[in-house]
C-alpha positions, 0 to 999 in steps of 0.5 A, a space after each residue: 468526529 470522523 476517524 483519521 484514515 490512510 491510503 497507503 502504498 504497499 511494495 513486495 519484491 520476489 526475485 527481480 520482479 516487484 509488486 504494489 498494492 494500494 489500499 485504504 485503512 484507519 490503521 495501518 498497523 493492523 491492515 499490514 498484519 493482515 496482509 502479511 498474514 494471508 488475510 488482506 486482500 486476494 491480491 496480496 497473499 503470498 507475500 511479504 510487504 511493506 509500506 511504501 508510502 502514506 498519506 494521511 485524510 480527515 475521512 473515509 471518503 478522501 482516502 477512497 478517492 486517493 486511493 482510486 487515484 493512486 490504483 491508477 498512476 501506475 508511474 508512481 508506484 513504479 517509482 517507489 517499487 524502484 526507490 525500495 529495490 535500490 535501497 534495499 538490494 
């Protein structure tokens, strides 16, 4: 039976300037505790963040290939990271 995977969106704001990550999990709960904590990816230390969007596959190969697509429509991520600062500030 596969797993249930995500691909997930992440947003951080420091100051006026605002930051995505787009990644892959089979659970989201623990992959933003490493984020958050230092020891997710690279990119991401440093800051603090939180889910912006998700989408839900029946496998790891759909969440990989969303993921290679959403890394790459930049004008989606904007508008999320934009969606969370109007709420939030």
């Amino acid at each position: 039976m596969a797993e249930v995977c995500f691909t997930y969106v992440l947003g951080s704001v420091t100051g006026d300037a605002g930051r995505t990550y787009v990644g892959w999990t089979n659970d989201l709960e623990k992959r933003l505790a490493a984020h958050n904590a230092g020891t997710g990816a690279k990119s991401t230390r440093g800051r603090q963040w939180i889910i912006l969007h998700i989408e839900e596959f029946k496998n790891r190969s759909d969440a990989m290939s969303r993921e290679w697509h959403l890394k790459r429509d930049r004008k989606f991520r904007k508008q999320l990271l934009m969606e969370f600062m109007a709420k939030d500030g």
